[in-house]
C-alpha positions as CSV (number, residue, x, y, z in Angstrom):
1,X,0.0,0.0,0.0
2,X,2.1,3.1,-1.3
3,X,-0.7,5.7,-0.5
4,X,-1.4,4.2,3.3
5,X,-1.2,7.6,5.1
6,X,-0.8,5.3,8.6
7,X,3.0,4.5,7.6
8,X,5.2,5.8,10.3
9,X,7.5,6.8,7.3
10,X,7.2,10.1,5.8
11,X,5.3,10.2,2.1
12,X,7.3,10.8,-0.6
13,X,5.1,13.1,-1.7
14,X,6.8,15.7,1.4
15,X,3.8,15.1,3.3
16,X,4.3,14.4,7.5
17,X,3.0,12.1,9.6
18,X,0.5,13.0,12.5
19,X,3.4,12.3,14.9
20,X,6.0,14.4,13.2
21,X,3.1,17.4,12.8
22,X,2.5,16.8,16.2
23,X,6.4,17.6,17.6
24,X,6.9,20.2,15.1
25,X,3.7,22.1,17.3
26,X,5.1,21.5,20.2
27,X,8.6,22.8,19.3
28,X,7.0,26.0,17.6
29,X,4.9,26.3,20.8
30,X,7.6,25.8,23.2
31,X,9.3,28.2,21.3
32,X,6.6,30.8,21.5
33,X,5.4,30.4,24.4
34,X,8.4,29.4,26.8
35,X,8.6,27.7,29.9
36,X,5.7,30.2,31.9
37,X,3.5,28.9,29.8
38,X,3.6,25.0,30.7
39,X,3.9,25.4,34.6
40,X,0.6,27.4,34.2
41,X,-1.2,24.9,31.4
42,X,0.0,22.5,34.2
43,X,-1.0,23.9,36.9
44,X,-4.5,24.6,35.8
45,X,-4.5,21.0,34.7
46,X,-3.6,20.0,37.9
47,X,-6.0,22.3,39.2
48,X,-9.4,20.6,36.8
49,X,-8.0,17.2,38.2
50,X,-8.3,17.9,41.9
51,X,-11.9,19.4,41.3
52,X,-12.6,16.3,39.4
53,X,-11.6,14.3,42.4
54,X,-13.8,15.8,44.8
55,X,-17.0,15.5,43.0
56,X,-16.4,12.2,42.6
57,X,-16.3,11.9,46.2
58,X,-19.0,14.0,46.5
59,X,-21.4,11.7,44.5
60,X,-20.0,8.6,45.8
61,X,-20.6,9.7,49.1
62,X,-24.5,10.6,48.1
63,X,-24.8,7.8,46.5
64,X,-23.5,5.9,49.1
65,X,-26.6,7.6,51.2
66,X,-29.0,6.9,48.5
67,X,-28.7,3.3,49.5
């Protein structure tokens, strides 16, 4: 299959893979953007998972009363 786009090896045609369009972003971004702007993409991340957490809990625990 010459024209399977899935081939981890770049197309002849000069075409790019998902992966390698994927790094070159993140280069051009870390370029851009710097280090500030991952500790705070992080940290907001971070952020959305703890909230995520506790209302889990939360409706564990009323479902837990539920029963």
């Amino acid at each position: 299959m010459d024209g399977d786009k899935r081939s981890s090896k770049k197309n002849p045609k000069g075409t790019m893979t998902v992966q390698e369009a994927g790094r070159k972003g993140g280069l051009k971004t870390a370029e851009t953007h710097g280090k500030e702007f991952y500790e705070e993409i992080g940290h907001k991340g971070g952020q959305r998972v703890k909230e995520l957490i506790e209302e889990g809990k939360k409706a564990k625990a009323q479902s837990a009363e539920k029963q």
